[in-house]
C-alpha positions in Angstrom: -8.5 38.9 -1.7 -10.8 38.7 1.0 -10.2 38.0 4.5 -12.4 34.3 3.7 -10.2 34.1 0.8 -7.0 34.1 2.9 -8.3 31.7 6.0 -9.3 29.2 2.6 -6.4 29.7 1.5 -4.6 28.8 5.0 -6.6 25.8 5.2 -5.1 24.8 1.9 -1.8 25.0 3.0 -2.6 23.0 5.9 -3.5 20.3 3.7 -0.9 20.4 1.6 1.6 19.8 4.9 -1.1 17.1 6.3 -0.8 15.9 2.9 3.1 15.4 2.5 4.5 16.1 5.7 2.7 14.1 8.6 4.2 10.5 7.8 1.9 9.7 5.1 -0.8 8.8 7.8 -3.3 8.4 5.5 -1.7 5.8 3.5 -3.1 2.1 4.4 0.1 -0.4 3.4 1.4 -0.4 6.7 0.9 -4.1 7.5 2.5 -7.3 9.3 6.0 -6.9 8.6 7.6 -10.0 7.6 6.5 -13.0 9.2 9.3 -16.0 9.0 8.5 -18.7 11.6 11.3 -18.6 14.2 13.4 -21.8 15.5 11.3 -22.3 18.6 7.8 -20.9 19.0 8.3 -19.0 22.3 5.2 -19.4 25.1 2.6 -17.2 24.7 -0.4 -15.9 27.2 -3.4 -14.4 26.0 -4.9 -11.5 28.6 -8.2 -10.9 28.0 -9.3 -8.3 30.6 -13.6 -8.0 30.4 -16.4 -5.9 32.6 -19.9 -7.1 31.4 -18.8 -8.9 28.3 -21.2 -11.6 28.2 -22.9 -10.7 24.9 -19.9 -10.4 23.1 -17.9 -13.0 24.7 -19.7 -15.5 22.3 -18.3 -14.1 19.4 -14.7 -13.4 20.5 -13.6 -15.7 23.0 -14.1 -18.7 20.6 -11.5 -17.5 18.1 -8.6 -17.3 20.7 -9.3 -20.9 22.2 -9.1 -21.8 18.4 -5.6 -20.1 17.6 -3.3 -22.4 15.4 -0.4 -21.3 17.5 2.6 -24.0 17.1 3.6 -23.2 20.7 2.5 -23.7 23.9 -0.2 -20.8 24.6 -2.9 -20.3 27.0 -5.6 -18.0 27.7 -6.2 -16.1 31.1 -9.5 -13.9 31.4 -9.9 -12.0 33.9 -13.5 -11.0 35.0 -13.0 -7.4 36.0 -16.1 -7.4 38.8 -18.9 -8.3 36.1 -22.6 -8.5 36.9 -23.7 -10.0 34.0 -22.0 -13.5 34.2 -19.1 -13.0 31.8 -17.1 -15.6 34.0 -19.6 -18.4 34.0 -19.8 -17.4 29.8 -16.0 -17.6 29.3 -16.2 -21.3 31.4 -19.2 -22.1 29.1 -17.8 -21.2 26.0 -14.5 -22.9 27.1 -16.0 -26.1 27.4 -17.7 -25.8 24.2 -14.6 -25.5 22.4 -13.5 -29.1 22.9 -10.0 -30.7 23.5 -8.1 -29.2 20.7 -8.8 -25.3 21.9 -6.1 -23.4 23.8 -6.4 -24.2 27.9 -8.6 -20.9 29.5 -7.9 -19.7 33.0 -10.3 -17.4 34.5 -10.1 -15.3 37.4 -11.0 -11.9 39.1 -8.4 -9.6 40.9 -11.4 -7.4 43.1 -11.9 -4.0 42.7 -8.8 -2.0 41.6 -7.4 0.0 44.2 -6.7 4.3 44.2 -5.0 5.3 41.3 -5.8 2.2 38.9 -8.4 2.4 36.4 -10.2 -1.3 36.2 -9.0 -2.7 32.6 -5.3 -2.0 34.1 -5.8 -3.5 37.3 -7.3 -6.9 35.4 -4.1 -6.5 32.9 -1.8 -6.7 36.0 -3.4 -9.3 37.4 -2.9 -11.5 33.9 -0.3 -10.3 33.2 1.2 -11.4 36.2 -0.6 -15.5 35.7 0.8 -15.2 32.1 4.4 -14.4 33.5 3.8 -17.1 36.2 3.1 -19.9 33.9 6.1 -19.1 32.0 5.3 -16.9 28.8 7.9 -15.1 26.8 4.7 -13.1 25.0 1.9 -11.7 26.0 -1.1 -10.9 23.9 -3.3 -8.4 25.6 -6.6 -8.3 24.1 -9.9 -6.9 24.4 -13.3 -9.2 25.0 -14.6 -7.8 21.7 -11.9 -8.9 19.7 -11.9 -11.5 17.5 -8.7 -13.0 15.7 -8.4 -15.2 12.7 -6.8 -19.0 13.4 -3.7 -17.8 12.2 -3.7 -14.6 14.2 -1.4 -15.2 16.7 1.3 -17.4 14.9 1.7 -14.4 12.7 1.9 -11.9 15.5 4.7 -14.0 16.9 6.8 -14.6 13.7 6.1 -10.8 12.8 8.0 -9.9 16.5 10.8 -12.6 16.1 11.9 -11.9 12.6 11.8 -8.3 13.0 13.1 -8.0 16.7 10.0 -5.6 18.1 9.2 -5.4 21.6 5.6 -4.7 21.0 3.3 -5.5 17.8 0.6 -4.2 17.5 -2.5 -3.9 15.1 -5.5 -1.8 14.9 -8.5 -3.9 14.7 -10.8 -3.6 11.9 -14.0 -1.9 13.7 -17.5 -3.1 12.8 -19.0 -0.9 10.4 -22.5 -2.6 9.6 -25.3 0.4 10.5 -25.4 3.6 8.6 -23.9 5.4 11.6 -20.7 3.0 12.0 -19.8 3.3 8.6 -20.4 6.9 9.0 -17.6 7.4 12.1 -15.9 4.5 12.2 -13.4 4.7 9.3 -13.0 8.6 10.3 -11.9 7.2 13.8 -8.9 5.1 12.2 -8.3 8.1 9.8 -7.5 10.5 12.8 -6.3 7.8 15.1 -3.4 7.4 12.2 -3.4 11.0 11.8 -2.3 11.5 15.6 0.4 8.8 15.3 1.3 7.9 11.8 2.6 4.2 11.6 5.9 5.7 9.5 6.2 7.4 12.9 5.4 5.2 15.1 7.5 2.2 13.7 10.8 4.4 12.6 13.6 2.9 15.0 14.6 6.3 17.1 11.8 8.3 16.6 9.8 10.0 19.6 6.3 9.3 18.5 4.7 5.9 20.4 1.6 4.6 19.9 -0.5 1.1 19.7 -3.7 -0.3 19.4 -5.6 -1.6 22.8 -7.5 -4.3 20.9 -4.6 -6.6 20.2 -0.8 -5.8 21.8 1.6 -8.4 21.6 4.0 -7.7 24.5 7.4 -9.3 25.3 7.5 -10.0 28.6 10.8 -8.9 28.7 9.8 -5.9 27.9 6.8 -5.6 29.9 9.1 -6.3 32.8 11.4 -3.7 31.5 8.9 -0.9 31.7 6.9 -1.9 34.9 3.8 -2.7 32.6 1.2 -2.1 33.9 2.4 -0.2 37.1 4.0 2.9 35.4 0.7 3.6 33.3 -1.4 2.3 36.2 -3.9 5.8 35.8 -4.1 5.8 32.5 -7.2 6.4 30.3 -5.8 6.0 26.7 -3.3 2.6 28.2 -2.7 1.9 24.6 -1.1 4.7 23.7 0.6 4.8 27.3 1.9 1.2 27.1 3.8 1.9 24.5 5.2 5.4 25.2 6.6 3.4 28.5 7.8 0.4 26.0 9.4 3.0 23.7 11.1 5.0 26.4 12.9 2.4 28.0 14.5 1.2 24.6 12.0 -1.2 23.5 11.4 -1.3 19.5 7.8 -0.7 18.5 5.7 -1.6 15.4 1.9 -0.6 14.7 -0.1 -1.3 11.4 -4.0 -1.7 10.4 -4.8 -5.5 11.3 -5.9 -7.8 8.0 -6.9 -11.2 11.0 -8.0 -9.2 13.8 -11.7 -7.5 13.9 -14.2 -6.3 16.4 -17.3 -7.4 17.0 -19.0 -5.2 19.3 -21.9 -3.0 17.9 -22.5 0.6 18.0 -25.5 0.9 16.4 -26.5 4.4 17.1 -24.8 7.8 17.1 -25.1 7.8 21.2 -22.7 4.8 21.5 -20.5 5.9 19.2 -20.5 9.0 21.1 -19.5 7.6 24.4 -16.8 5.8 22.6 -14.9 8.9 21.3 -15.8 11.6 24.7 -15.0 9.2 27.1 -11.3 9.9 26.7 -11.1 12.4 24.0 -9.9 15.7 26.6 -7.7 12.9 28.7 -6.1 12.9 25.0 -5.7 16.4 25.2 -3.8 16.5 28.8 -7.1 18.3 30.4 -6.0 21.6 29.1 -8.4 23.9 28.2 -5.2 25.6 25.9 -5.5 22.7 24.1 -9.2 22.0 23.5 -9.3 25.3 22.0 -6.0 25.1 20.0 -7.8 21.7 18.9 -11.2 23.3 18.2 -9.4 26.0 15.6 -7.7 23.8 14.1 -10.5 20.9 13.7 -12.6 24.3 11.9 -9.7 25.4 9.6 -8.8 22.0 8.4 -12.1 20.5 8.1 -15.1 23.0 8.1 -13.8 26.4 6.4 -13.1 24.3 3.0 -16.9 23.6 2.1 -17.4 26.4 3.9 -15.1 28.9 1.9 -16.4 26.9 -1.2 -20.1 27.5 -0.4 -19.5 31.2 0.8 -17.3 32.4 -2.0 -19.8 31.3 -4.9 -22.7 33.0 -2.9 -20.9 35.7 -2.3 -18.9 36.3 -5.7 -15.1 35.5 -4.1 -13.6 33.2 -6.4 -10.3 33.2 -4.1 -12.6 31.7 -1.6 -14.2 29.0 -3.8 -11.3 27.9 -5.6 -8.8 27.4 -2.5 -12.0 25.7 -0.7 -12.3 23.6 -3.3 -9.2 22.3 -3.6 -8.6 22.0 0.1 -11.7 19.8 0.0 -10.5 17.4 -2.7 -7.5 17.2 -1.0 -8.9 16.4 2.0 -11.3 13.7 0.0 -8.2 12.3 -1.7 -6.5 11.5 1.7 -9.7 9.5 2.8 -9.8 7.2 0.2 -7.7 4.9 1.7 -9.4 4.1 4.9 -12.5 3.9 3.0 -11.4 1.5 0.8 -9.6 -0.2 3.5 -13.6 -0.8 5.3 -15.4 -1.5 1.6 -17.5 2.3 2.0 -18.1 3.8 -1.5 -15.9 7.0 -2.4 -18.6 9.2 -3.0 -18.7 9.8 1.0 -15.1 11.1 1.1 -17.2 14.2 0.9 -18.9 13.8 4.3 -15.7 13.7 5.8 -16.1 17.6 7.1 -19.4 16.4 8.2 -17.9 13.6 10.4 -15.3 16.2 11.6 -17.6 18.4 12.8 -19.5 15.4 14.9 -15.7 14.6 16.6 -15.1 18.3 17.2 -19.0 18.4 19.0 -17.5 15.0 21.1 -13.9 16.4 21.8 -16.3 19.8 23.5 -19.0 17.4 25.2 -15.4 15.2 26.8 -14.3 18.5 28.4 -17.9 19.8 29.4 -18.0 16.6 31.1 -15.1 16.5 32.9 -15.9 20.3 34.4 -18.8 18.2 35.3 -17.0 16.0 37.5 -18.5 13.3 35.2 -15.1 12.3 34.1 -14.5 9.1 32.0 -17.3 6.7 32.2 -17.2 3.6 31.4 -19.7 0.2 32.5 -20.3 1.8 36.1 -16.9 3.4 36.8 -15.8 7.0 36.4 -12.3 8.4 36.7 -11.5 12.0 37.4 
């Protein structure tokens, strides 16, 4: 066998662990867990922190004023020092809703001070309205999220019946230009890949992670494990919150949302871009140890199977083309799923090393620009 024949064959192996052996991340049945309506509907407030989220305020905001909660719930927005009136659209849209919509506070906190990044300063200060005004759960949202009527009642009765400390669901990410439905499924596929559900949800286990776009927090909890303080810095705060929840004995669940969706557009491959670099290397700790063990691996796994397939029938090494191919089906196989889960035809299971080769290109660009000095960018701010 060749030394391509070997590496192909490596690759295989690596899918056959990725395949079996990392928590069935690929899987998409991980859902609401039971929902039975509790006794008493606990009080519920709904943080929605926003920076320049007038244009998609429109389309989000409405659906949370319009929960069919049973309980007393209320939503706080806090305008994280917008220039583009998100405020004055959150008062507008707020009076548009009517009587019957859920009551909306809006405020702004100021600039956040050294060490905070902006979304967690403007969580604090909701969080800490919420907790004022007497809520037992908080939902922590994002401005370009939009939730069913039911949303909420079930995120409650999910976390009741099941005793969790945190609930949380991935939103279902807009996938409506060629490009979306090109990355945007591959970003859940990873995302799940990092942190299997199975994982994440197993009582015990060491692996923590949720999904920023809707959190349902007990306050209890949140009180627990100083949320937001003790992940004041943090880039990914999702992924933080929880570690923090989890740590200090709180029980965790995360699925793929079936109520909750975005609405904010990438429509090009820059925005999607940004999206992904912005905090891919803070994913990897800053270590340059890391982006190359990350590198390697994302060209085993991903590239050398088409690769190996394409080489060894140019080249006469059947070794090479048989293990490339089946690494590639394999690979193909485990992305069904998602795509099903976002309505994309199977047939482009087989751009999936395609797609991984555009995320290794962002995870390089994330480092290059932290070197920079550049850091994590994001509406006008950049943290080191």
């Amino acid at each position: 066998m060749t030394l391509l024949s070997w590496i192909a064959v490596l690759s295989l192996l690596a899918w056959g662990w990725l395949l079996l052996g990392q928590g069935l991340f690929w899987r998409t049945d991980v859902r609401l867990p039971a929902r039975i309506p509790p006794g008493r509907w606990p009080v519920v407030g709904v943080v929605v922190p926003a920076r320049d989220e007038a244009a998609v305020l429109p389309a989000s905001l409405p659906s949370l004023l319009a929960q069919a909660y049973p309980g007393q719930a209320q939503v706080f927005l806090v305008d994280d020092g917008s220039t583009d009136g998100t405020a004055e659209t959150a008062r507008r849209l707020a009076e548009e809703a009517g009587d019957g919509a859920l009551p909306l506070t809006v405020s702004s906190p100021g600039e956040p001070p050294p060490g905070w990044t902006g979304k967690l300063w403007a969580l604090g200060h909701g969080i800490e309205q919420a907790q004022a005004a007497g809520a037992e759960y908080l939902l922590l949202t994002d401005a370009d999220i939009a939730h069913r009527p039911e949303s909420l009642r079930e995120l409650v009765a999910a976390a009741e019946a099941g005793g969790y400390d945190l609930v949380s669901q991935m939103a279902r990410l807009r996938t409506a230009t060629g490009w979306e439905r090109l990355v945007v499924p591959a970003f859940v596929y990873f995302f799940a890949q990092l942190y299997p559900f199975r994982w994440v949800n197993r009582a015990g286990g060491r692996t923590a992670a949720a999904a920023g776009g809707c959190v349902l927090l007990k306050s209890d909890a949140a009180h627990r494990a100083r949320i937001p303080e003790s992940v004041r810095g943090a880039l990914i705060d999702d992924v933080s919150v929880a570690r923090e929840v989890k740590r200090t004995g709180g029980r965790i669940w995360l699925g793929l949302a079936e109520r909750v969706d975005s609405v904010r557009p990438y429509p090009r491959l820059a925005e999607l871009w940004r999206m992904v670099s912005r905090s891919a290397y803070a994913q990897l700790r800053h270590s340059p140890l890391l982006l190359a063990a990350t590198v390697v691996g994302l060209a085993l796994v991903y590239l050398v199977p088409p690769l190996a397939l394409a080489a060894g029938l140019v080249g006469g090494s059947a070794g090479a083309a048989v293990a490339g191919t089946l690494a590639w089906a394999v690979m193909a196989g485990t992305y069904l799923p998602v795509l099903r889960y976002y309505g994309q035809p199977p047939w482009t299971a087989a751009l999936l090393p395609f797609t991984a080769g555009l995320y290794l290109l962002m995870t390089v660009d994330s480092a290059v620009r932290h070197h920079r000095g550049k850091g994590a960018a994001w509406k006008g701010r950049t943290y080191a």
